[in-house]
Every structure is written in C-alpha cells, then in structure tokens.
VMD Tcl script that builds the backbone (N, CA, C; Angstrom):
set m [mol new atoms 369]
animate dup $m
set s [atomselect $m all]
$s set {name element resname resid chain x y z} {
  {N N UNK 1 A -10.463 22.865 -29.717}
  {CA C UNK 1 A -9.686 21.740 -30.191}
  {C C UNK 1 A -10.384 20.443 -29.840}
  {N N UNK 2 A -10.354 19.495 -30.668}
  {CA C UNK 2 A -10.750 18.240 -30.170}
  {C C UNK 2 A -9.664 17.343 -29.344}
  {N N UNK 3 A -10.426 16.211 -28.552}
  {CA C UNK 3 A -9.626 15.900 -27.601}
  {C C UNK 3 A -8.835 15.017 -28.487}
  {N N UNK 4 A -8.817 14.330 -29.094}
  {CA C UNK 4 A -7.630 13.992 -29.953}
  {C C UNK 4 A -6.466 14.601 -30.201}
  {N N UNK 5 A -7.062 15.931 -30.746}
  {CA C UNK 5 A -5.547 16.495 -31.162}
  {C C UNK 5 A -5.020 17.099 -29.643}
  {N N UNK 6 A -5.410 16.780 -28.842}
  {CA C UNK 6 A -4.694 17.207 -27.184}
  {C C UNK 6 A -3.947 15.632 -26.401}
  {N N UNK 7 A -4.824 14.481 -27.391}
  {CA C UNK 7 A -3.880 13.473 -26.219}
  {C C UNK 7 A -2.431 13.221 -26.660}
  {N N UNK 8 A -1.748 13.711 -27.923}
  {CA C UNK 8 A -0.269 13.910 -28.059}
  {C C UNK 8 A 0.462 14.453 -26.823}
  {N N UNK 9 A -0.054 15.234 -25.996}
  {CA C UNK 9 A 0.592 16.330 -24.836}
  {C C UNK 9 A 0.659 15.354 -23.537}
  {N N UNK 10 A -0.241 14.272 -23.281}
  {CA C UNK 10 A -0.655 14.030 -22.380}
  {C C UNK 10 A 0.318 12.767 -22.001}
  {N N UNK 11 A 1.596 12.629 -21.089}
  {CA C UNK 11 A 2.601 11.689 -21.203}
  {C C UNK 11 A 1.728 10.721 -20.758}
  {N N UNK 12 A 1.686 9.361 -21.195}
  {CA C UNK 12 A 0.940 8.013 -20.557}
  {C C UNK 12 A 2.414 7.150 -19.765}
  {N N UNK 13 A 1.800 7.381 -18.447}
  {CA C UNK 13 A 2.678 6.218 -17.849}
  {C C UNK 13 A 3.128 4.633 -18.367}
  {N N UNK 14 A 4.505 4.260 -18.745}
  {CA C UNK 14 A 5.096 3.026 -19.091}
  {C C UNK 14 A 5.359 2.459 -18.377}
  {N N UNK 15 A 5.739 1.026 -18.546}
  {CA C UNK 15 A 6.065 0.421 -17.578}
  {C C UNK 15 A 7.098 0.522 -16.598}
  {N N UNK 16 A 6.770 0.249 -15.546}
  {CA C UNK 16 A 8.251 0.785 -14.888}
  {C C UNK 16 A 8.359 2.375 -14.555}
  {N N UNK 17 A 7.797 3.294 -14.720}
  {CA C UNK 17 A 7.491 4.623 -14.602}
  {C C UNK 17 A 7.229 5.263 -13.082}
  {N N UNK 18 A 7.762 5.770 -12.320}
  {CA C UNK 18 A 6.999 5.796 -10.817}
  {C C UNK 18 A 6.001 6.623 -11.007}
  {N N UNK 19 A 4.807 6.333 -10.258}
  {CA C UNK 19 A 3.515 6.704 -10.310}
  {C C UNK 19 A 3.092 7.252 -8.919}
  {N N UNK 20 A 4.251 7.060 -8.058}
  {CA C UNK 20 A 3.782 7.472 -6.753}
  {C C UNK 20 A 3.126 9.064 -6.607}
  {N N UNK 21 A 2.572 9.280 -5.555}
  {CA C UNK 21 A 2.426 10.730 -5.573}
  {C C UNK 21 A 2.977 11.088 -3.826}
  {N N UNK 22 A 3.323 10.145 -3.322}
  {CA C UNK 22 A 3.887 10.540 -2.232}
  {C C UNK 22 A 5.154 9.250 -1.394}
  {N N UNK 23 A 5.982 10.428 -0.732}
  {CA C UNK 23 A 7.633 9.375 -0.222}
  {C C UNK 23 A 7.255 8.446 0.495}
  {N N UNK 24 A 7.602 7.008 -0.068}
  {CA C UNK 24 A 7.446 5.716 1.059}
  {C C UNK 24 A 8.900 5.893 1.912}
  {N N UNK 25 A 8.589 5.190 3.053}
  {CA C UNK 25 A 9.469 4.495 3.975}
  {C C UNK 25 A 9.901 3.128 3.979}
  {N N UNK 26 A 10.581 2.433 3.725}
  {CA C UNK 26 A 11.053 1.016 3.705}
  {C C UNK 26 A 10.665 0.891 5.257}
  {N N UNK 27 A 9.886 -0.079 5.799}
  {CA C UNK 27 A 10.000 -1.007 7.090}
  {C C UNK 27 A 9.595 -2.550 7.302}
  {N N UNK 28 A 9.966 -2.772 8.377}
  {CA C UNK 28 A 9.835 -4.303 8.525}
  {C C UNK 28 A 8.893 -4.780 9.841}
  {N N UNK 29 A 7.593 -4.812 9.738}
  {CA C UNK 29 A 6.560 -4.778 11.052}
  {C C UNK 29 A 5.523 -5.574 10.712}
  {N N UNK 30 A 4.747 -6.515 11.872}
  {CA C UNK 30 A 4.000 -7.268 11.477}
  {C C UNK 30 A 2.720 -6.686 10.923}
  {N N UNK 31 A 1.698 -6.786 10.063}
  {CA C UNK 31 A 0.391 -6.016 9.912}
  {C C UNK 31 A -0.968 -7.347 10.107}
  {N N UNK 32 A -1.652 -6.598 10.164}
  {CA C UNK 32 A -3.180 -7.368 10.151}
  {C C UNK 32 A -3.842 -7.169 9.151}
  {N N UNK 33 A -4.593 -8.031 9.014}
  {CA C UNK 33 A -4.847 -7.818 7.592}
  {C C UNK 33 A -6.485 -8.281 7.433}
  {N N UNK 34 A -7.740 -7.345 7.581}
  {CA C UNK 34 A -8.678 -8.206 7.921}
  {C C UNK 34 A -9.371 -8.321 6.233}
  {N N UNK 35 A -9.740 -9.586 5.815}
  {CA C UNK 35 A -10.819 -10.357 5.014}
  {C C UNK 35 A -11.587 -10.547 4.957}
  {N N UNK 36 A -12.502 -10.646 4.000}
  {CA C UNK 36 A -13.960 -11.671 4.204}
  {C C UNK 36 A -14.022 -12.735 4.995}
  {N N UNK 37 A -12.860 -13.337 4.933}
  {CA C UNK 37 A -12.711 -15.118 5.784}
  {C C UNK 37 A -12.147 -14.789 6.864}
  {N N UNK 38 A -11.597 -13.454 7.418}
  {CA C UNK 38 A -11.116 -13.380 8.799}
  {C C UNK 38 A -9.593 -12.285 8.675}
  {N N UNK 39 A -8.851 -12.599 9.367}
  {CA C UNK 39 A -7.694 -11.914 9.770}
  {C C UNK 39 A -6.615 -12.644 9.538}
  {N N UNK 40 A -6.348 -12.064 9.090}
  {CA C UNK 40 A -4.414 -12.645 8.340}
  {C C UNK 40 A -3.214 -12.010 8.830}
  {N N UNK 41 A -2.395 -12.463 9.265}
  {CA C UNK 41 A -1.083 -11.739 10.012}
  {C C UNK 41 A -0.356 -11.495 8.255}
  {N N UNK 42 A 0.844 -10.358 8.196}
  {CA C UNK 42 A 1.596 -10.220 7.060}
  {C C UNK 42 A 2.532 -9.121 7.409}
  {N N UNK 43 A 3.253 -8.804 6.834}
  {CA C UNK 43 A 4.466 -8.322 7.085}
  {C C UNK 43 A 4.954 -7.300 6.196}
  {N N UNK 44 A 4.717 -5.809 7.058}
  {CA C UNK 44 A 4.965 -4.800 6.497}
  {C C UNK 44 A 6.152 -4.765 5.762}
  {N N UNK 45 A 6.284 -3.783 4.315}
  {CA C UNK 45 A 7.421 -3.639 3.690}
  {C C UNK 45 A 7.504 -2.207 3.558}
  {N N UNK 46 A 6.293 -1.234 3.244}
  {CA C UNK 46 A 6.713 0.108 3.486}
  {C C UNK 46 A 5.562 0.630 3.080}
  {N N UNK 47 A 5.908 2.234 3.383}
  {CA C UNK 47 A 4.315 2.959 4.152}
  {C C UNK 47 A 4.592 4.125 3.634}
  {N N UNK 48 A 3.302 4.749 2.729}
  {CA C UNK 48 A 3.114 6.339 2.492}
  {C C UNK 48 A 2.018 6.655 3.252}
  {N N UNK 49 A 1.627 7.728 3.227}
  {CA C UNK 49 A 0.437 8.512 4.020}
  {C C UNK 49 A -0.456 8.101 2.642}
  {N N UNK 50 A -0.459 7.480 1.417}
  {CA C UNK 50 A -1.414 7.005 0.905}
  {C C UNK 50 A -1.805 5.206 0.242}
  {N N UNK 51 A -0.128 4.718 0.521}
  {CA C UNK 51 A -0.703 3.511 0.416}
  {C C UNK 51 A 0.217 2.307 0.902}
  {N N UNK 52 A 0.402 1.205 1.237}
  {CA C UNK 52 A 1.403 0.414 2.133}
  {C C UNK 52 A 1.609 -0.506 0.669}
  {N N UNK 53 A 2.829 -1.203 1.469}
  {CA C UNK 53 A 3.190 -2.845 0.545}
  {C C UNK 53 A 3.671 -3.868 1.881}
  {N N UNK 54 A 3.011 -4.547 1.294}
  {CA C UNK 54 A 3.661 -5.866 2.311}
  {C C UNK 54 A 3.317 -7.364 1.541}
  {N N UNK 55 A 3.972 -8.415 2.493}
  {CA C UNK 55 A 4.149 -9.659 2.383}
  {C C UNK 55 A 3.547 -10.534 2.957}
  {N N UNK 56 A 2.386 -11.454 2.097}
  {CA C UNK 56 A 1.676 -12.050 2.768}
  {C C UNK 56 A 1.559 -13.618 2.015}
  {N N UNK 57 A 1.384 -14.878 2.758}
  {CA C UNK 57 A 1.744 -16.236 1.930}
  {C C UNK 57 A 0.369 -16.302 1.372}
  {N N UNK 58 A -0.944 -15.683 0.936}
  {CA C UNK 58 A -1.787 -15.577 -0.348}
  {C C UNK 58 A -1.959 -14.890 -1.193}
  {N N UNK 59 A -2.612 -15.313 -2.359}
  {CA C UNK 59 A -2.734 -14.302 -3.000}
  {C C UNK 59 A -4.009 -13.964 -3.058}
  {N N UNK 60 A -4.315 -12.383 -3.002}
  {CA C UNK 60 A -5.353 -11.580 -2.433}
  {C C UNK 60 A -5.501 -10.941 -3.894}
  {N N UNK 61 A -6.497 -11.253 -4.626}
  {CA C UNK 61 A -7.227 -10.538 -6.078}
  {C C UNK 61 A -6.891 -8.634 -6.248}
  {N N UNK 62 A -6.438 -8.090 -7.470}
  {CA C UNK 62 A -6.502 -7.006 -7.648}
  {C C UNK 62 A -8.176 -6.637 -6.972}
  {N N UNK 63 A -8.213 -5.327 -6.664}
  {CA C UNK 63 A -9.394 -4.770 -6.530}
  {C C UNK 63 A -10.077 -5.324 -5.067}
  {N N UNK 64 A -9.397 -6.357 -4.542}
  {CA C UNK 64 A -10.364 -6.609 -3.260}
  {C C UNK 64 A -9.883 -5.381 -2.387}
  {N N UNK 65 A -11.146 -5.212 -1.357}
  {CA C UNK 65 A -11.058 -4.471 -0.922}
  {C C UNK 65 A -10.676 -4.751 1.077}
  {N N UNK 66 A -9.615 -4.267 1.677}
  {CA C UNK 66 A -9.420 -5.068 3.339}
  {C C UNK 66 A -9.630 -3.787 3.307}
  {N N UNK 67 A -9.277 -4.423 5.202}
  {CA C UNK 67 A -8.820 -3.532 6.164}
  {C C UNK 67 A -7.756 -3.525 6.680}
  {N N UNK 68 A -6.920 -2.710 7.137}
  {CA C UNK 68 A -5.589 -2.945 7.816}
  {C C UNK 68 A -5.437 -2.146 9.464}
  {N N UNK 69 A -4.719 -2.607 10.077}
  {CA C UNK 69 A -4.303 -2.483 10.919}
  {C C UNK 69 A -2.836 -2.363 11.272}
  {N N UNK 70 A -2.051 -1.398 11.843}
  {CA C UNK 70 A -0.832 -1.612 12.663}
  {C C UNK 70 A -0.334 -0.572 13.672}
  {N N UNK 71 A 0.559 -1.069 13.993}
  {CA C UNK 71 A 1.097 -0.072 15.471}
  {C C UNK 71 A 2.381 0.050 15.044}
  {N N UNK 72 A 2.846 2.020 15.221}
  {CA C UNK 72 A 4.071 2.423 15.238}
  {C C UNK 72 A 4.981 2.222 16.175}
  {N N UNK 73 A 5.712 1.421 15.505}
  {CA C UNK 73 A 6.950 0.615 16.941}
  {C C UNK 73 A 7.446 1.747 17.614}
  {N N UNK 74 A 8.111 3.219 16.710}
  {CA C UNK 74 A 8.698 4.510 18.157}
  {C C UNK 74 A 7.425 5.074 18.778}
  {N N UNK 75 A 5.941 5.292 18.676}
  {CA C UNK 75 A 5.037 5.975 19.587}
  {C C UNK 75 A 3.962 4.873 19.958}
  {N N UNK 76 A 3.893 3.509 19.555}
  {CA C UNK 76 A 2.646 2.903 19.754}
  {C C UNK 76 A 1.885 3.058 19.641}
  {N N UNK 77 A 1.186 4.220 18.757}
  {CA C UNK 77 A 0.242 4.765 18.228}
  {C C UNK 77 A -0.317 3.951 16.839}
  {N N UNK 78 A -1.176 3.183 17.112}
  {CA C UNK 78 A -2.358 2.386 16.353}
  {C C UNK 78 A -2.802 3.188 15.022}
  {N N UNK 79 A -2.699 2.675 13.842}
  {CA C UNK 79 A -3.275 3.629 12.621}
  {C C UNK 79 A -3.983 1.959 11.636}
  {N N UNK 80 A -5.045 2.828 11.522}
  {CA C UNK 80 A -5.779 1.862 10.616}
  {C C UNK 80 A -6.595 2.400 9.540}
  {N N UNK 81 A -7.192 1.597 8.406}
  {CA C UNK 81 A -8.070 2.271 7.377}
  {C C UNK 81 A -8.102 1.083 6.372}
  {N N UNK 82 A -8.891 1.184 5.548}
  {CA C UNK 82 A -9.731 0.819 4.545}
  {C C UNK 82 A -8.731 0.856 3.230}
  {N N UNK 83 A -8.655 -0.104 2.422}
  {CA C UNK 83 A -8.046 0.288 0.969}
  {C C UNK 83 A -7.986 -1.062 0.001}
  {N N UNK 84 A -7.697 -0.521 -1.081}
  {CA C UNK 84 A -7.906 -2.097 -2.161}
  {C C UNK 84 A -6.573 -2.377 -2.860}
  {N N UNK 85 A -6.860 -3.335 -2.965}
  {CA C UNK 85 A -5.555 -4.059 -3.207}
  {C C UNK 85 A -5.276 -3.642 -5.174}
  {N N UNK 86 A -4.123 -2.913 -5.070}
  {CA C UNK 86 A -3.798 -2.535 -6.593}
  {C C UNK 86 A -3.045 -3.498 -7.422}
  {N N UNK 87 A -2.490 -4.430 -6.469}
  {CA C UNK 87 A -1.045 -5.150 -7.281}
  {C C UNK 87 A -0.887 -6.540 -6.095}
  {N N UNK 88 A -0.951 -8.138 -6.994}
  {CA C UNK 88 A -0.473 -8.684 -6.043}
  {C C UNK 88 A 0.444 -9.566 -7.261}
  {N N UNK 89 A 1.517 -9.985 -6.666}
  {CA C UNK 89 A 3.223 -10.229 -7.289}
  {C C UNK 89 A 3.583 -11.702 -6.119}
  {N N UNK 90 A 3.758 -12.470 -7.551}
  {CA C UNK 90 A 4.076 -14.166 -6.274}
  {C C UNK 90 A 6.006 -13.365 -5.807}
  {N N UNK 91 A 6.259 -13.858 -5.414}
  {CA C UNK 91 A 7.728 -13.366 -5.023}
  {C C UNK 91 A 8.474 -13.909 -5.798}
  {N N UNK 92 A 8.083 -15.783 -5.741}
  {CA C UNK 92 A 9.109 -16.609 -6.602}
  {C C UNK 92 A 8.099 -17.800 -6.916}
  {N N UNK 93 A 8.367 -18.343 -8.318}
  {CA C UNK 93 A 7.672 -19.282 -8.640}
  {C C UNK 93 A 7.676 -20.579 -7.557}
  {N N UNK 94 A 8.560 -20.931 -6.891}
  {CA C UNK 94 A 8.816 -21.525 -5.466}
  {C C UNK 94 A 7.851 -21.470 -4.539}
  {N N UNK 95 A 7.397 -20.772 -3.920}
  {CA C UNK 95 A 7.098 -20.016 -3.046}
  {C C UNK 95 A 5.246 -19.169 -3.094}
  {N N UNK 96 A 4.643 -19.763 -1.968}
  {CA C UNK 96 A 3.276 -19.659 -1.688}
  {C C UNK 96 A 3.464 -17.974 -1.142}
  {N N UNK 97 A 4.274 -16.988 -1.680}
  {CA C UNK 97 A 4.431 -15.770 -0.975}
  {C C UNK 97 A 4.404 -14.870 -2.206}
  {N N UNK 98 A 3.786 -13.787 -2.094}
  {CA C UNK 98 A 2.931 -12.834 -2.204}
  {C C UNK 98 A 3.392 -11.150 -1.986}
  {N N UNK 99 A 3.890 -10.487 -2.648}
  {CA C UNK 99 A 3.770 -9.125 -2.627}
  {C C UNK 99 A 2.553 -8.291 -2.605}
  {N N UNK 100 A 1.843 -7.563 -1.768}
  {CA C UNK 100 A 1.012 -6.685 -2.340}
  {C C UNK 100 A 0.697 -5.775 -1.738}
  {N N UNK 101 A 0.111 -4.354 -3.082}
  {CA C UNK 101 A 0.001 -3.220 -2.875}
  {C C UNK 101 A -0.687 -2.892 -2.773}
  {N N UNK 102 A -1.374 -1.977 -1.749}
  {CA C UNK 102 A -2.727 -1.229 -1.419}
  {C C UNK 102 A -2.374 0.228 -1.479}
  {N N UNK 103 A -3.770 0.644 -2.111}
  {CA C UNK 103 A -4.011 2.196 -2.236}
  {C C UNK 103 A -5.333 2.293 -1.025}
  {N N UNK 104 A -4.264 3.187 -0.070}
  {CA C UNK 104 A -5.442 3.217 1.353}
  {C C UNK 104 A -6.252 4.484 0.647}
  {N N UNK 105 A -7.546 4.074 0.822}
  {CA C UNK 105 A -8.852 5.080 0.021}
  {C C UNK 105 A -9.772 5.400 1.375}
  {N N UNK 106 A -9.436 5.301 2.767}
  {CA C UNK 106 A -10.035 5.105 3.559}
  {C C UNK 106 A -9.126 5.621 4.481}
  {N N UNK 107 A -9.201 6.096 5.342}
  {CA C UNK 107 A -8.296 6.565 6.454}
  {C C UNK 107 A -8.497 8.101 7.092}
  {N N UNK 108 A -8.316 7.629 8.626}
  {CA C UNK 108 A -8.762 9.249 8.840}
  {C C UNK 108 A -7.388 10.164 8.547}
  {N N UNK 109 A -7.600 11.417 8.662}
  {CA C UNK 109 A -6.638 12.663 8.330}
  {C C UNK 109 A -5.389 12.444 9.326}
  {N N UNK 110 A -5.962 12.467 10.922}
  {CA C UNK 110 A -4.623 11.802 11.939}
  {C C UNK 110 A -4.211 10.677 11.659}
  {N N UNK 111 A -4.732 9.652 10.974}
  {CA C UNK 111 A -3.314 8.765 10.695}
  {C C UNK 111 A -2.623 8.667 9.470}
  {N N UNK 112 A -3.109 8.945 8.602}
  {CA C UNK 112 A -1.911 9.884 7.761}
  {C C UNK 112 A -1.331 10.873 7.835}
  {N N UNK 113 A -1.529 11.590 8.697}
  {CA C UNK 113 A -0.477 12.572 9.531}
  {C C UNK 113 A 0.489 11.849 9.645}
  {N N UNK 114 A 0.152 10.883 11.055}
  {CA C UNK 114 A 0.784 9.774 11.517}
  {C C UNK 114 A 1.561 9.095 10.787}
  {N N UNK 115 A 1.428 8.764 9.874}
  {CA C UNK 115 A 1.963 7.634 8.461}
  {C C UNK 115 A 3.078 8.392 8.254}
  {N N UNK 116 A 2.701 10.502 7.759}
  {CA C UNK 116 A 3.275 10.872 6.764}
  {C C UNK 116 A 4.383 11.251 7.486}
  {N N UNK 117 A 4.819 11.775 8.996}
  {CA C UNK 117 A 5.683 11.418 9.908}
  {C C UNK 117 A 6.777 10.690 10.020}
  {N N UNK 118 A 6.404 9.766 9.969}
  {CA C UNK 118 A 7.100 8.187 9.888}
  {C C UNK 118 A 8.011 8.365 8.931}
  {N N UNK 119 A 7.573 8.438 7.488}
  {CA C UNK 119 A 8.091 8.949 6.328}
  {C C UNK 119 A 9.134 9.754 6.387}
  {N N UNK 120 A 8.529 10.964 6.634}
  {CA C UNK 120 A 9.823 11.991 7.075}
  {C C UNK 120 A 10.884 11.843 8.059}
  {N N UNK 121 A 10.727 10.990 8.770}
  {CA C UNK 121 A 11.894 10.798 9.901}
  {C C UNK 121 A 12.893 9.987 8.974}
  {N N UNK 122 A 12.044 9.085 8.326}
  {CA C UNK 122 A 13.402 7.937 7.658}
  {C C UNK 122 A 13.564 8.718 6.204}
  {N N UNK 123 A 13.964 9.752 5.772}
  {CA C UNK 123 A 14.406 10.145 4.646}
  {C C UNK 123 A 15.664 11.100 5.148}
}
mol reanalyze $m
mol bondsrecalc $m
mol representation Tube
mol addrep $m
C-alpha cells in the first residue's frame, strides 16, 4: 500500500487533544532554572517523570534548551536534568509572566523514578 492510502488511519492530534504520555502532579515549589545569561528562580506548577510546567516573569523561546534544578519538599532529595522548552504562554496580556513547558530529554533513570513517585502519591 502506499503511504497515502494509510494516513486516513492515522488520528492527527487537534487542538486541545492531551498528548501526554505520562500522569502529572499539580505542585507549588520554587525551581531553578539555569540559562545562557545565568540562573533564574521560577515556580513549579507540575511534574511528570517526563516533563515539568512552571511560572516564570520571561519569556524563554520554544526550543531553547535549560537546565533545571529542584528539591522534593517530603525526602529532600535533589533531581535535576536537561530539557527544551516546548510551549511558552504570557499568562495575561497585563502581566510580564510566563507559562512554560519543558520536555525533560535529559535526566538520569533515578530521578525519574524519583519524579514518577511523587506522581503516584498525589493521584
């Protein structure tokens, strides 16, 4: 068959569609946020074992690529990694504040353990 007559089968995500492939946790914790120009404080909004969202007063370009940092407030256990920024969203036309989403592409196996934990406790 040609691939034509196969992309009828193939559902394409719409807008608004969840695309996740794994359960976030809603939380509220400070994060780090390191840059080309340095380190930025921002403010966790919620966490999968593959990618975070949080709140930060810039806006940070699709595709750049940080680093993050944070500490689990019940074990104090430090988890960090590498990932690029998929989505950044002003909050309110008002307002120098910033939604955005990272797909962590970087991270060791124990802290997404760690992450995916977290997850499961708050569901």
């Amino acid at each position: 068959m040609a691939p034509e007559s196969l992309s009828h089968r193939v559902p394409h995500p719409r807008e608004g569609d969840e695309r996740r492939h794994h359960p976030r946790a809603a939380v509220d914790w400070p994060l780090a946020i390191a840059l080309e120009d340095g380190t930025h404080e921002a403010r966790l909004r919620d966490v999968s074992r593959s990618g975070v969202s949080f709140y930060i007063d810039e806006r940070i370009p699709e595709m750049t690529l940080l680093r993050l940092e944070l500490e689990l407030p019940d074990s104090g256990e430090r988890v960090s990694g590498t990932g690029v920024v998929v989505r950044c969203r002003p909050l309110s036309p008002a307002l120098e504040h910033f939604e955005v989403a990272v797909f962590l592409n970087e991270m060791s196996e124990a802290d997404r353990t760690a992450l995916a934990k977290l997850v499961s406790a708050s569901l």
